[in-house]
N, CA and C atoms of all chains as a GROMACS GRO file, in nm:
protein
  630
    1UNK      N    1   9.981  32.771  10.076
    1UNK     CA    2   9.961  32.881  10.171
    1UNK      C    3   9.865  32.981  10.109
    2UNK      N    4   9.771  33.013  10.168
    2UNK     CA    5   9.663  33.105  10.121
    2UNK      C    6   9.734  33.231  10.122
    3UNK      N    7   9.684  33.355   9.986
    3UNK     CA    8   9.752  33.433   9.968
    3UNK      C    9   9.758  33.579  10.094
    4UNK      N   10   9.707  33.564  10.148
    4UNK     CA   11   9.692  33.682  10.246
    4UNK      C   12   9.716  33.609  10.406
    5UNK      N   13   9.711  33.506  10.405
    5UNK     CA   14   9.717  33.471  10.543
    5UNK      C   15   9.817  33.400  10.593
    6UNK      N   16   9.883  33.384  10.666
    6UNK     CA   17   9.908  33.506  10.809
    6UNK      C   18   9.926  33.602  10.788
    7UNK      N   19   9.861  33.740  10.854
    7UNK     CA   20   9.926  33.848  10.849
    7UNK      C   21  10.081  33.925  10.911
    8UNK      N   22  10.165  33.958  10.810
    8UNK     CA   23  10.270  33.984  10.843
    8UNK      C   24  10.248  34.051  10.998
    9UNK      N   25  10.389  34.070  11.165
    9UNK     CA   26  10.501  34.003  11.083
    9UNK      C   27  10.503  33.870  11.106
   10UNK      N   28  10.582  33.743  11.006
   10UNK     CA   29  10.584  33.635  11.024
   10UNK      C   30  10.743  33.616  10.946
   11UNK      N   31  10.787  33.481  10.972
   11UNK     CA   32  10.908  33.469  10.937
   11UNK      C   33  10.908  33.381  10.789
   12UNK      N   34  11.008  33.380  10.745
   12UNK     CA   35  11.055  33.324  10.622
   12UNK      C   36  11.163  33.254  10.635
   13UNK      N   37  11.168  33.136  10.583
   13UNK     CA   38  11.358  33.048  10.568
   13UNK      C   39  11.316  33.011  10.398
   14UNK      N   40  11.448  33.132  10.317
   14UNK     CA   41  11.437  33.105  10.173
   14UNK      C   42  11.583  33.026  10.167
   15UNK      N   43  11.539  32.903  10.105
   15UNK     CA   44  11.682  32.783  10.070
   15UNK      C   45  11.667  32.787   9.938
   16UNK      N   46  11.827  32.856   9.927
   16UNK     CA   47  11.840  32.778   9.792
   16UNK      C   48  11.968  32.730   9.761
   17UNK      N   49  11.959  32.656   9.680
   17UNK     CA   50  12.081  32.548   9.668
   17UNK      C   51  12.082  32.486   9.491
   18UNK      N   52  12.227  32.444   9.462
   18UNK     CA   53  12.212  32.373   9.363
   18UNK      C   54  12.266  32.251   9.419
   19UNK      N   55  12.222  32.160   9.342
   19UNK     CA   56  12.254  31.996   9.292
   19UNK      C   57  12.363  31.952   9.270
   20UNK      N   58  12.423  31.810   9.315
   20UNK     CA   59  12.537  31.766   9.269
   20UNK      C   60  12.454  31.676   9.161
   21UNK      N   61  12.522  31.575   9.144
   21UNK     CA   62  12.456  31.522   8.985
   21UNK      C   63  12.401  31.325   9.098
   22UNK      N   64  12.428  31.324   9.204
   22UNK     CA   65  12.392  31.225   9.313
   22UNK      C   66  12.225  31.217   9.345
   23UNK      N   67  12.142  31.142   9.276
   23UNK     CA   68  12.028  31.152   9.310
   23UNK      C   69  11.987  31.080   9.402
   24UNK      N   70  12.029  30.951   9.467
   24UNK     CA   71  12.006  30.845   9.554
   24UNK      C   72  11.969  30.886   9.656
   25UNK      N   73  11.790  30.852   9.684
   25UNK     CA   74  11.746  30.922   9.808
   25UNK      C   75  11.694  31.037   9.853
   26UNK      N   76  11.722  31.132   9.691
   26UNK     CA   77  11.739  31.300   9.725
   26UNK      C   78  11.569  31.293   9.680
   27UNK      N   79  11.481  31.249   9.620
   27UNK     CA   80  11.317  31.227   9.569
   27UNK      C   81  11.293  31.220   9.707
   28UNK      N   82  11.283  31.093   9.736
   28UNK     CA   83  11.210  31.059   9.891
   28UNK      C   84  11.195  31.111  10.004
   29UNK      N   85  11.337  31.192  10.070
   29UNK     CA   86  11.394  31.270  10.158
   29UNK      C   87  11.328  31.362  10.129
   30UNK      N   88  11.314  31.395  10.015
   30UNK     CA   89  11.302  31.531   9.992
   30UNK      C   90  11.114  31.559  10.036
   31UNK      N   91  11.038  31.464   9.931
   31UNK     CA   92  10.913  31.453   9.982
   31UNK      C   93  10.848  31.469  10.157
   32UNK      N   94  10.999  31.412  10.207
   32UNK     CA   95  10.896  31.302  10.346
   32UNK      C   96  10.977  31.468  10.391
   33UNK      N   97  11.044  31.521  10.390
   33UNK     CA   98  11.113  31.674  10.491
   33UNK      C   99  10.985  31.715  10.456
   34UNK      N  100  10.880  31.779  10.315
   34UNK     CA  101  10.805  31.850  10.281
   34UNK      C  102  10.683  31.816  10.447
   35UNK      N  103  10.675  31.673  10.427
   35UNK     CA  104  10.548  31.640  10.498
   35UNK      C  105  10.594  31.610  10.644
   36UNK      N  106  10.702  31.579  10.667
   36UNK     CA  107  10.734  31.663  10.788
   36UNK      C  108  10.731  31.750  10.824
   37UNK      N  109  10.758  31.910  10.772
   37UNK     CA  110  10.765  31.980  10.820
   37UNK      C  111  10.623  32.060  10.829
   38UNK      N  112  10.542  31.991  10.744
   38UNK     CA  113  10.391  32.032  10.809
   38UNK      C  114  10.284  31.963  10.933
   39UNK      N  115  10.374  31.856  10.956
   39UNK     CA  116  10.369  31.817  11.115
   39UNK      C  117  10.420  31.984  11.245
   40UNK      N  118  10.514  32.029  11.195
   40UNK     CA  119  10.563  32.098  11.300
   40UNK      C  120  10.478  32.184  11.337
   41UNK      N  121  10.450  32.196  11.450
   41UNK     CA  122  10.410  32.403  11.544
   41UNK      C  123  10.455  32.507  11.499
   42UNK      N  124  10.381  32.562  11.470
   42UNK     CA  125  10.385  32.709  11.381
   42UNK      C  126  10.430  32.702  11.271
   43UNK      N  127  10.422  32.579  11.177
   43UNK     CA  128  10.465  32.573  11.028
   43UNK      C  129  10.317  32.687  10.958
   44UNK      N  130  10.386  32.743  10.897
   44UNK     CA  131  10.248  32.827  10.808
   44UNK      C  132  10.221  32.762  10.679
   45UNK      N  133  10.349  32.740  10.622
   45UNK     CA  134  10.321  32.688  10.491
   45UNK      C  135  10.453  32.694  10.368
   46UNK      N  136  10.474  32.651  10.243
   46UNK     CA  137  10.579  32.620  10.174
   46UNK      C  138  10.555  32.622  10.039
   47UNK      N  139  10.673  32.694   9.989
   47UNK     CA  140  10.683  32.719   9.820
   47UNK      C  141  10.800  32.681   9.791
   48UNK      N  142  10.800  32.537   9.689
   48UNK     CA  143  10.893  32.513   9.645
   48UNK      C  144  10.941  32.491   9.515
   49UNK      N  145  11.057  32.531   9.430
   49UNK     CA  146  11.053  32.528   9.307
   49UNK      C  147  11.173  32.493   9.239
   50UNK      N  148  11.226  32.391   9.163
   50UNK     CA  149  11.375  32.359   9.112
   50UNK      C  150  11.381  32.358   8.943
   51UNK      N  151  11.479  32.425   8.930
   51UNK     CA  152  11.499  32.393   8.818
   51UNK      C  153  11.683  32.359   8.832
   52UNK      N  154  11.767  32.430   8.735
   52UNK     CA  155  11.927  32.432   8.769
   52UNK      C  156  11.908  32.470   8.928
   53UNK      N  157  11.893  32.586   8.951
   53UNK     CA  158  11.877  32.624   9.106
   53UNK      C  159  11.732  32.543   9.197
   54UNK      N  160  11.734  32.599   9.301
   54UNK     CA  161  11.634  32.562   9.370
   54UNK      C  162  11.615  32.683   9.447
   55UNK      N  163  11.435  32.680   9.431
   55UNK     CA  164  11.448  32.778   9.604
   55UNK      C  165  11.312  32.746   9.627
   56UNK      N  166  11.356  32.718   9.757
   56UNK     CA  167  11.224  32.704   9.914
   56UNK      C  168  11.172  32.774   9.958
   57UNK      N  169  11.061  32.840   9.989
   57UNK     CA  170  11.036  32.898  10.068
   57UNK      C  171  10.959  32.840  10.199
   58UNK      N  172  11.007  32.857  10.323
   58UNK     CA  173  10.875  32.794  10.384
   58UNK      C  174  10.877  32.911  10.513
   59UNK      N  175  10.745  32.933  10.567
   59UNK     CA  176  10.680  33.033  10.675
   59UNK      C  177  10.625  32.950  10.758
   60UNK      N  178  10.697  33.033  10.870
   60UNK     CA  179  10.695  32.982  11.014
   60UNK      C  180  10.610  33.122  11.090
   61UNK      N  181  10.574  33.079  11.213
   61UNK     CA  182  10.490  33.209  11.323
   61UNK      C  183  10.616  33.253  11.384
   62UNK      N  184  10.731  33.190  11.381
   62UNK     CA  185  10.838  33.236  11.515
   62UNK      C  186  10.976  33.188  11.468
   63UNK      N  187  11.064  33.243  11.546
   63UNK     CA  188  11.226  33.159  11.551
   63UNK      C  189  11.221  33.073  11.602
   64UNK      N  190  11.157  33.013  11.774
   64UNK     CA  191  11.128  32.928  11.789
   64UNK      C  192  11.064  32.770  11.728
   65UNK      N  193  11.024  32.851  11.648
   65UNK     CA  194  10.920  32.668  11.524
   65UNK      C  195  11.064  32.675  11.430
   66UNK      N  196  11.123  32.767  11.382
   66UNK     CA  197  11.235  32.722  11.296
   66UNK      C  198  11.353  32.680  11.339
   67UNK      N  199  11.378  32.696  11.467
   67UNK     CA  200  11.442  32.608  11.545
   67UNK      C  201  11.438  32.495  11.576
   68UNK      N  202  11.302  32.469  11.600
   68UNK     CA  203  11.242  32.320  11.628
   68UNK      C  204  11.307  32.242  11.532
   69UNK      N  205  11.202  32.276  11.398
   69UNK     CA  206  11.207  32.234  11.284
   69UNK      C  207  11.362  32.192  11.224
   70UNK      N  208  11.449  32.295  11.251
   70UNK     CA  209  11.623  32.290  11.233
   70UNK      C  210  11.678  32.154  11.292
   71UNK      N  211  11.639  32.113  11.441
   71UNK     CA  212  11.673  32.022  11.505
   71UNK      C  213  11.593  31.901  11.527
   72UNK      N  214  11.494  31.879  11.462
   72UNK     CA  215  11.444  31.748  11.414
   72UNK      C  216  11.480  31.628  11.400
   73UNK      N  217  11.528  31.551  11.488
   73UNK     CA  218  11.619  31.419  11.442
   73UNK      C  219  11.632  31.388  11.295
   74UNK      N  220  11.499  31.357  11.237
   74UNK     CA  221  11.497  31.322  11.090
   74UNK      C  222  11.513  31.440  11.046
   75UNK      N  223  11.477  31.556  11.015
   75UNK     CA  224  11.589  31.670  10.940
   75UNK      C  225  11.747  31.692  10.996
   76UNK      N  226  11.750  31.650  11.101
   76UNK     CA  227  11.890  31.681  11.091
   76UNK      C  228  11.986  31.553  11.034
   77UNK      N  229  11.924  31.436  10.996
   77UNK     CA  230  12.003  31.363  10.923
   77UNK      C  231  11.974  31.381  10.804
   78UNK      N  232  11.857  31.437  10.756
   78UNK     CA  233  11.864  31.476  10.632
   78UNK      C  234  11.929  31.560  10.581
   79UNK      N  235  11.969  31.697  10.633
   79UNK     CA  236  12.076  31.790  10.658
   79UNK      C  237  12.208  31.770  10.636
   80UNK      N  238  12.228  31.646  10.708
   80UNK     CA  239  12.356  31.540  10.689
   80UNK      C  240  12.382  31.474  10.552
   81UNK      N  241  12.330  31.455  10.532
   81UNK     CA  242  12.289  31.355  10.386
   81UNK      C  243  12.320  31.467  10.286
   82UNK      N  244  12.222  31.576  10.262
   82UNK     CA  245  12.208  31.706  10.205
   82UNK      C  246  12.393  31.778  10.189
   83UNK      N  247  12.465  31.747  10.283
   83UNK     CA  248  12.602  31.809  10.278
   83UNK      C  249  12.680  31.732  10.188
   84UNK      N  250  12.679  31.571  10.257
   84UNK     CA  251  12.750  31.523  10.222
   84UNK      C  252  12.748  31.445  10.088
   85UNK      N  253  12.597  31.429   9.984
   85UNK     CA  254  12.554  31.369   9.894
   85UNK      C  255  12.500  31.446   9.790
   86UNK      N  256  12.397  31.541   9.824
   86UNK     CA  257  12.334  31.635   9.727
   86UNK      C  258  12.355  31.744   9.753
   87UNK      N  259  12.361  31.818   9.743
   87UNK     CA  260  12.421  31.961   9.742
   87UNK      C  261  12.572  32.007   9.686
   88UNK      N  262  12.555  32.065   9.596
   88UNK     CA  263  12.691  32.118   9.555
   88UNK      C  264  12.704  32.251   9.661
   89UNK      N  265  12.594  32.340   9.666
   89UNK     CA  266  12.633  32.462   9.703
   89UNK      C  267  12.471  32.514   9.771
   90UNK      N  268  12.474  32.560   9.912
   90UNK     CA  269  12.320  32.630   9.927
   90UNK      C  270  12.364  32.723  10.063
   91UNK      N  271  12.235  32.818  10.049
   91UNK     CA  272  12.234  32.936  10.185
   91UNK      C  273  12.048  32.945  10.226
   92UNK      N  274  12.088  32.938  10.313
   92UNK     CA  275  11.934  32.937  10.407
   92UNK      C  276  11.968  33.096  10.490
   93UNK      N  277  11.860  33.168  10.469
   93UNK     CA  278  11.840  33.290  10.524
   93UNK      C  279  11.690  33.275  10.562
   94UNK      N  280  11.726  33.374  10.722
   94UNK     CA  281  11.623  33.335  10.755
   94UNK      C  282  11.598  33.493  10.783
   95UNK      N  283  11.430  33.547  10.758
   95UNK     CA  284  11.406  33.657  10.734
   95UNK      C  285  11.278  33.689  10.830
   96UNK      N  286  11.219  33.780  10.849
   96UNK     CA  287  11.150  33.856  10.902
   96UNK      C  288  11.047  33.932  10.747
   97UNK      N  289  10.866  33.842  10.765
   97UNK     CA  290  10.814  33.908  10.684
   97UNK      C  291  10.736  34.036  10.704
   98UNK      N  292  10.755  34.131  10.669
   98UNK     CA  293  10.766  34.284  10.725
   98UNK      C  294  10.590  34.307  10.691
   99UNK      N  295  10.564  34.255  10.512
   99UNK     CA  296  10.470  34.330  10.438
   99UNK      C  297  10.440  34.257  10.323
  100UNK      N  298  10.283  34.227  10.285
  100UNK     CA  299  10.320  34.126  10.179
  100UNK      C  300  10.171  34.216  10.075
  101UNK      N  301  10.188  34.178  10.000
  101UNK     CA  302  10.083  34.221   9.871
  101UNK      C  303  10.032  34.132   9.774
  102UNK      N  304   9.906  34.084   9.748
  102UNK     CA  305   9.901  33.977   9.644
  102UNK      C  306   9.800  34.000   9.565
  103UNK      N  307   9.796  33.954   9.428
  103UNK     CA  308   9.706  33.990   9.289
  103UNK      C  309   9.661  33.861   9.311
  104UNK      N  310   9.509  33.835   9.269
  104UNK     CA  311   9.442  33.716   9.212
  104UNK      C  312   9.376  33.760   9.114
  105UNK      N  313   9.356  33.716   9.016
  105UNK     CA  314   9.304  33.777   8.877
  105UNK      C  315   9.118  33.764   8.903
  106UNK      N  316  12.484  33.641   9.292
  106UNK     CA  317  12.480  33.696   9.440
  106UNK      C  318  12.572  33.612   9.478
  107UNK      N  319  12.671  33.617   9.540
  107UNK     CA  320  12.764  33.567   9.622
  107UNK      C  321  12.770  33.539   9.741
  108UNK      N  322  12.778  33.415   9.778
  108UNK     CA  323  12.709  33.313   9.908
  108UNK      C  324  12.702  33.417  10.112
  109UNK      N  325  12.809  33.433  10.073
  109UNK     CA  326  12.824  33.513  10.202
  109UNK      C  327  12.847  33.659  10.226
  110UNK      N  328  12.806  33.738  10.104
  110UNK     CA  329  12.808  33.888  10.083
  110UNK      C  330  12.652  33.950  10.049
  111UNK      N  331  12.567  34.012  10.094
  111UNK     CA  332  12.679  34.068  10.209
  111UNK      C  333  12.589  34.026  10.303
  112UNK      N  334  12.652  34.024  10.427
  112UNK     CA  335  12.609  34.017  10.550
  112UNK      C  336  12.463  34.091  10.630
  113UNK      N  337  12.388  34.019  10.676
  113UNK     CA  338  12.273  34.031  10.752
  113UNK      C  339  12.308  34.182  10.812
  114UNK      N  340  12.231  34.286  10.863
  114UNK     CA  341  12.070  34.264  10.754
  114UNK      C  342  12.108  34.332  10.653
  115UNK      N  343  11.968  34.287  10.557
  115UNK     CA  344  11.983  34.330  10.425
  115UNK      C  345  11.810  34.312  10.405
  116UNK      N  346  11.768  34.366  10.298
  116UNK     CA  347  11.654  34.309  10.240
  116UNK      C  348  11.580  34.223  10.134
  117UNK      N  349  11.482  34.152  10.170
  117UNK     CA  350  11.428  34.027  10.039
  117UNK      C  351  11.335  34.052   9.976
  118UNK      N  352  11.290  34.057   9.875
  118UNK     CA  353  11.151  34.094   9.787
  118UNK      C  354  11.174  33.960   9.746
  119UNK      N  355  11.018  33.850   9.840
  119UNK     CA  356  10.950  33.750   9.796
  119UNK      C  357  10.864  33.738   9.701
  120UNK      N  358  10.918  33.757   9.523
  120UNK     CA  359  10.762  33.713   9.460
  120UNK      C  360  10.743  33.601   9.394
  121UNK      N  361  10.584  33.537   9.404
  121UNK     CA  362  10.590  33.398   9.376
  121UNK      C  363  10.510  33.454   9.305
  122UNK      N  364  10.417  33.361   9.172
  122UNK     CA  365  10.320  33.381   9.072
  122UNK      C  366  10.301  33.300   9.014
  123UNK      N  367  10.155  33.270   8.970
  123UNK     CA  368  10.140  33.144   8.878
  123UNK      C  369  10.082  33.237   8.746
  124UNK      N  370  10.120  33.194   8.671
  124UNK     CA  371  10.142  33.260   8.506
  124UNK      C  372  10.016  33.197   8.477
  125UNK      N  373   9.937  33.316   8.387
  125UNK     CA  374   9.823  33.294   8.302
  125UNK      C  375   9.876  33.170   8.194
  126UNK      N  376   9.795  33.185   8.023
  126UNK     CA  377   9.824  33.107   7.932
  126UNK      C  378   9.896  33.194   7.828
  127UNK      N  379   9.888  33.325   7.857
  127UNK     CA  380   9.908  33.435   7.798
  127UNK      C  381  10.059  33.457   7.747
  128UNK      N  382  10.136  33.451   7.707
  128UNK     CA  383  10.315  33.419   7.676
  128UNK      C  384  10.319  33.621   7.562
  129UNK      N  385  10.234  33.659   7.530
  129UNK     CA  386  10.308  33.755   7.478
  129UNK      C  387  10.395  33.892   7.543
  130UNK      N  388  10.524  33.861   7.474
  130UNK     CA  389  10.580  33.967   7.573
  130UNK      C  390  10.651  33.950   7.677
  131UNK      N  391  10.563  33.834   7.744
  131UNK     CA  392  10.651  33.810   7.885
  131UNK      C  393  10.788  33.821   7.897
  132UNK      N  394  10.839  33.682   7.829
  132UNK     CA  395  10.975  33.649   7.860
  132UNK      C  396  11.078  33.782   7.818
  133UNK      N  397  11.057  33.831   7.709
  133UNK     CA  398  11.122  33.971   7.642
  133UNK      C  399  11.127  34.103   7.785
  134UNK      N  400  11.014  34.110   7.856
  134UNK     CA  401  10.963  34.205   7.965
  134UNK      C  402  11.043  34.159   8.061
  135UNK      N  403  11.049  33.982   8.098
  135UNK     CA  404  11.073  33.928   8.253
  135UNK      C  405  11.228  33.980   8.222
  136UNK      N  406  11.296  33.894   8.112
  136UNK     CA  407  11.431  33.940   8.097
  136UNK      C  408  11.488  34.100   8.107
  137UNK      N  409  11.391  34.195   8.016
  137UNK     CA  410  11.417  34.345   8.069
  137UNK      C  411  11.405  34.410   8.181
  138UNK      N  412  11.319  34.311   8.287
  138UNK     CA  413  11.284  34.372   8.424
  138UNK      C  414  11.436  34.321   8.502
  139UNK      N  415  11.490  34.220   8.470
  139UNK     CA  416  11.611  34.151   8.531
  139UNK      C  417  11.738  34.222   8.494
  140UNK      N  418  11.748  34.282   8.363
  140UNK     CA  419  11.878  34.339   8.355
  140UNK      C  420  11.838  34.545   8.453
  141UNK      N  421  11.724  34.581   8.438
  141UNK     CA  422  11.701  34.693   8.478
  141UNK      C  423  11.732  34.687   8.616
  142UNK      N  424  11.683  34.576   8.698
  142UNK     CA  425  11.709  34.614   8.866
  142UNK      C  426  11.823  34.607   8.859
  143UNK      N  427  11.911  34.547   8.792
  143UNK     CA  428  12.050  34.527   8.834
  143UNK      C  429  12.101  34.682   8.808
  144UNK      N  430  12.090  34.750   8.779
  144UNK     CA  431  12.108  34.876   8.738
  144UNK      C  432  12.038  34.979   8.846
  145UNK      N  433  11.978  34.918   8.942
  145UNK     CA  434  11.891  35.040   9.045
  145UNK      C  435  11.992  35.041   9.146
  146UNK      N  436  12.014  35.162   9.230
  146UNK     CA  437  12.100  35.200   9.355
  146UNK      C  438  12.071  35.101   9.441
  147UNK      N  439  12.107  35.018   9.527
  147UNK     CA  440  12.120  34.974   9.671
  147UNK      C  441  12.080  34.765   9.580
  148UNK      N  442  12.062  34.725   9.458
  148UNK     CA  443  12.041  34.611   9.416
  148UNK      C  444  12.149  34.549   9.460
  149UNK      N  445  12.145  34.449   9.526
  149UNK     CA  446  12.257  34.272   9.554
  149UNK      C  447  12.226  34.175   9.548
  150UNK      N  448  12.128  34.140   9.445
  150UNK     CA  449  12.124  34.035   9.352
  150UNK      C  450  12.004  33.954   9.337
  151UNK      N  451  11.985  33.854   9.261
  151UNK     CA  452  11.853  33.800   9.246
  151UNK      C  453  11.834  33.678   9.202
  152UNK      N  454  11.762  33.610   9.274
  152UNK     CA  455  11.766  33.415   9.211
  152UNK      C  456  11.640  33.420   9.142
  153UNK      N  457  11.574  33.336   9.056
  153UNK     CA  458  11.458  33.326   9.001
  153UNK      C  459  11.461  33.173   8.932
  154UNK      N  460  11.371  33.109   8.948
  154UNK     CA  461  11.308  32.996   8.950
  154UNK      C  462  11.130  32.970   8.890
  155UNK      N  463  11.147  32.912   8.763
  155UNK     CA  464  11.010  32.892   8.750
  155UNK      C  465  10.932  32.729   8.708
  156UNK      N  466  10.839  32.739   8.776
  156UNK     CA  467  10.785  32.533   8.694
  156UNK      C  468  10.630  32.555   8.668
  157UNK      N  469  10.546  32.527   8.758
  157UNK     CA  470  10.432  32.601   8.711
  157UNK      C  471  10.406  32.714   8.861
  158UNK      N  472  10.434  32.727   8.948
  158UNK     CA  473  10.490  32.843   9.036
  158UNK      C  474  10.612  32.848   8.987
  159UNK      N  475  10.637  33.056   8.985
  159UNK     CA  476  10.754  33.114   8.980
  159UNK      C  477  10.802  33.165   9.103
  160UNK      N  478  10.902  33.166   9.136
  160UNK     CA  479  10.951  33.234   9.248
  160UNK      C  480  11.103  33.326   9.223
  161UNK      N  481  11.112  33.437   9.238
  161UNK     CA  482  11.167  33.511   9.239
  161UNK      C  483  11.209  33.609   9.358
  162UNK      N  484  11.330  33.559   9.415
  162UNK     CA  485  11.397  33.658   9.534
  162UNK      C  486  11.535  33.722   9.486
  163UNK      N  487  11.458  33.877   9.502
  163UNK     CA  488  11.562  34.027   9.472
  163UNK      C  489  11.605  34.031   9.619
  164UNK      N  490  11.716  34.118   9.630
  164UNK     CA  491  11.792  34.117   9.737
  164UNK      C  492  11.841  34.283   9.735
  165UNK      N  493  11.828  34.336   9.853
  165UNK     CA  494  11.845  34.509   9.818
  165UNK      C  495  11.911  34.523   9.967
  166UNK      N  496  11.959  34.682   9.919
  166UNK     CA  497  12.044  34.704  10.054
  166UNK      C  498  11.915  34.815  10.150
  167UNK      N  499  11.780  34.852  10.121
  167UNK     CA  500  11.703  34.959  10.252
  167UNK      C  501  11.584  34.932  10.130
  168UNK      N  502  11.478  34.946  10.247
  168UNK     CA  503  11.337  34.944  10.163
  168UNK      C  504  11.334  35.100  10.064
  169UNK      N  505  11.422  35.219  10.086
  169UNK     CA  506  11.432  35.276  10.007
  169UNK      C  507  11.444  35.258   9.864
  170UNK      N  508  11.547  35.187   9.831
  170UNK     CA  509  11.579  35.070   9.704
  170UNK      C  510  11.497  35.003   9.680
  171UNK      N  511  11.382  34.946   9.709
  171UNK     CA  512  11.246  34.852   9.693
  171UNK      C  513  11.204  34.941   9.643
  172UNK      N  514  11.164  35.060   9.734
  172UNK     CA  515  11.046  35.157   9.712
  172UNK      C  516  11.095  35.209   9.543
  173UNK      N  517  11.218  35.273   9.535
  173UNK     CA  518  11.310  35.300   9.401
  173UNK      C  519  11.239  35.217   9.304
  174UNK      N  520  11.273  35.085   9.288
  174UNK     CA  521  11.263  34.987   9.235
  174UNK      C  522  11.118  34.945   9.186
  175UNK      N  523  11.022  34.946   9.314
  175UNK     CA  524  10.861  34.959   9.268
  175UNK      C  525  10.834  35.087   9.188
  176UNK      N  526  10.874  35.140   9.213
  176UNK     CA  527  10.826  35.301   9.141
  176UNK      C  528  10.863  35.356   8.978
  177UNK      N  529  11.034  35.266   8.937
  177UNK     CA  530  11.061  35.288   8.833
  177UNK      C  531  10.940  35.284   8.681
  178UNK      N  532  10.946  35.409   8.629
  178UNK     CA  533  10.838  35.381   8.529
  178UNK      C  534  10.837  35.259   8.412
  179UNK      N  535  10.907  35.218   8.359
  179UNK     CA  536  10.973  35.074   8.314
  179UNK      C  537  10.921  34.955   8.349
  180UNK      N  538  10.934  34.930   8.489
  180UNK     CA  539  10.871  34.884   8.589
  180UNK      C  540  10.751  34.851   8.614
  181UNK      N  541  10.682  35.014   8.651
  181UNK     CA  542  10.599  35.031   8.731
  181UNK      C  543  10.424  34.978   8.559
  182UNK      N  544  10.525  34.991   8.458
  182UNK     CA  545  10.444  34.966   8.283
  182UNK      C  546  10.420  34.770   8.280
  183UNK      N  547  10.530  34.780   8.334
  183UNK     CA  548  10.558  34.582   8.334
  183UNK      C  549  10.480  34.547   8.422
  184UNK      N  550  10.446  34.596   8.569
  184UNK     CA  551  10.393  34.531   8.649
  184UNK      C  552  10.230  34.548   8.577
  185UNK      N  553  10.188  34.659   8.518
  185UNK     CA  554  10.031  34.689   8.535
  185UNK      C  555  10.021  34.584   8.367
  186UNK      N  556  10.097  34.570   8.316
  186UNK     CA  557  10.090  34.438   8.222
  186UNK      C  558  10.091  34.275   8.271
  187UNK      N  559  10.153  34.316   8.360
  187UNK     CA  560  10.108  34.188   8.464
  187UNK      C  561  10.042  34.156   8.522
  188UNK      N  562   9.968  34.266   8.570
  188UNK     CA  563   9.778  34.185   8.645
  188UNK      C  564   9.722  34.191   8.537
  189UNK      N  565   9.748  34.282   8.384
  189UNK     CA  566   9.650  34.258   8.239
  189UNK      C  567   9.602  34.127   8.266
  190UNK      N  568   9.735  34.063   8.206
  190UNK     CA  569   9.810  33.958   8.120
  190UNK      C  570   9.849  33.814   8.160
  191UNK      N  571   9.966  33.869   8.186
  191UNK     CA  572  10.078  33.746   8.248
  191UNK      C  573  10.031  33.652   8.383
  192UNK      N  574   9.972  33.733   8.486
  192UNK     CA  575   9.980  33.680   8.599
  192UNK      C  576   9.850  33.614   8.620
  193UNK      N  577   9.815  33.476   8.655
  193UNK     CA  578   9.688  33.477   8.742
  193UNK      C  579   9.677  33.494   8.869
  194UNK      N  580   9.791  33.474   8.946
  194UNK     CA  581   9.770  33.549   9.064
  194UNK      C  582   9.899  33.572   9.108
  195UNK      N  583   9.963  33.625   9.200
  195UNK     CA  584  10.099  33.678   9.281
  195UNK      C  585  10.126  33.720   9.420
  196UNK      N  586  10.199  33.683   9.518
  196UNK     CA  587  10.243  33.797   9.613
  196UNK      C  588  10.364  33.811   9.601
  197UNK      N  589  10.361  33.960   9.685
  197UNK     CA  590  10.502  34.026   9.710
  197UNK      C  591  10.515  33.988   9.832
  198UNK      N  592  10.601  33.964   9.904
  198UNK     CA  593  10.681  33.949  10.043
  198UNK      C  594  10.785  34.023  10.032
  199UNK      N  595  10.764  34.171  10.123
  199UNK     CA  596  10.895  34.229  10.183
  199UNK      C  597  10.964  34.205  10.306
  200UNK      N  598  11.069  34.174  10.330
  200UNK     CA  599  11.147  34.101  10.423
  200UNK      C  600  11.274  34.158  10.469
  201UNK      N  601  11.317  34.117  10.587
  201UNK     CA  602  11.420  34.184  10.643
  201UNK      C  603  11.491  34.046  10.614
  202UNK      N  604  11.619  33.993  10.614
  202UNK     CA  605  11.715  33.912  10.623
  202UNK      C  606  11.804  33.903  10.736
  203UNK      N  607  11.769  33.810  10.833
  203UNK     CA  608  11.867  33.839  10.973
  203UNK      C  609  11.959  33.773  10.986
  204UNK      N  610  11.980  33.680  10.951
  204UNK     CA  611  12.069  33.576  10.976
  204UNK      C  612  12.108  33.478  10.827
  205UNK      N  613  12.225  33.405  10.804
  205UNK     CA  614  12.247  33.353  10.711
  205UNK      C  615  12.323  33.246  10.697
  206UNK      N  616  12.341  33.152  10.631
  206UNK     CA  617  12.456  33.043  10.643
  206UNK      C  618  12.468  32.999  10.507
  207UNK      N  619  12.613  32.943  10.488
  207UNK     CA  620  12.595  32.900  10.348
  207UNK      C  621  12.703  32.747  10.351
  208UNK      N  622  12.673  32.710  10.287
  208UNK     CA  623  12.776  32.601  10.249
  208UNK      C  624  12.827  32.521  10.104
  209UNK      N  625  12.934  32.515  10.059
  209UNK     CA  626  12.973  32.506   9.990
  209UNK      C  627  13.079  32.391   9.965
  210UNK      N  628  13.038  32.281   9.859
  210UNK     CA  629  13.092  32.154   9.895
  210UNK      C  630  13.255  32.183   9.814
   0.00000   0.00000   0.00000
């Protein structure tokens, strides 16, 4: 996502979650959600980063595209999978980006 | 931060950054900037994540507490060492938090 663009306001869904110790599937899924979800309408763009924790960021134009995106046949079985296999523990908040500021050296 | 406390709304300070080659100081600074917010009026908590993007989401109760928080002189010494130094580039994302879910296996 380029550092200034979209101009706020725009939305945010920050996930983060930790890991059960179950990796089967969790690489692949995980890839093909990334490139799915830049198929979707009004996807802006995605920051993602794991270490012990994890956190996602990805920007949407609306509630509407993160809705979409929420109910996706293939994300929502991935979702499924995500409860019942990988995930020990996660919270998805979904935010409103008010104001943003960025340094490039 | 504790999964379902507190309750929407609240506010998010989105910062992501990709780190120079530069290591002096940092980690000693990143760690002193982490125990200090916890210590500012209206702070509820903070995840941080780094690989070669960092991402870091603070969690506050009114952009008053941001504003607090940007302004601290401590702070305000760490950040201008950070466009020196540390950072090759960064944004801030200020955010409202509307909604939330969590789950817990």
């Amino acid at each position: 996502m380029s550092l200034n663009k979209p101009e706020p306001p725009y939305y945010a869904v920050i996930f983060t979650s930790t890991r059960t110790e179950v990796d089967t599937g969790y690489a692949e899924t995980a890839a093909r959600m990334l490139a799915l979800a830049q198929t979707m309408p009004g996807f802006l763009g995605v920051e993602s980063v794991r270490e012990e924790t994890g956190i996602t960021v990805s920007y949407w134009e609306s509630l509407e595209a993160i809705r979409a995106w929420r109910l996706h046949p293939e994300h929502l079985k991935a979702q499924k999978l995500g409860r019942k296999e990988w995930y020990e523990n996660f919270t998805t908040r979904i935010c409103v980006v008010e104001k943003q500021n960025s340094f490039v050296r």
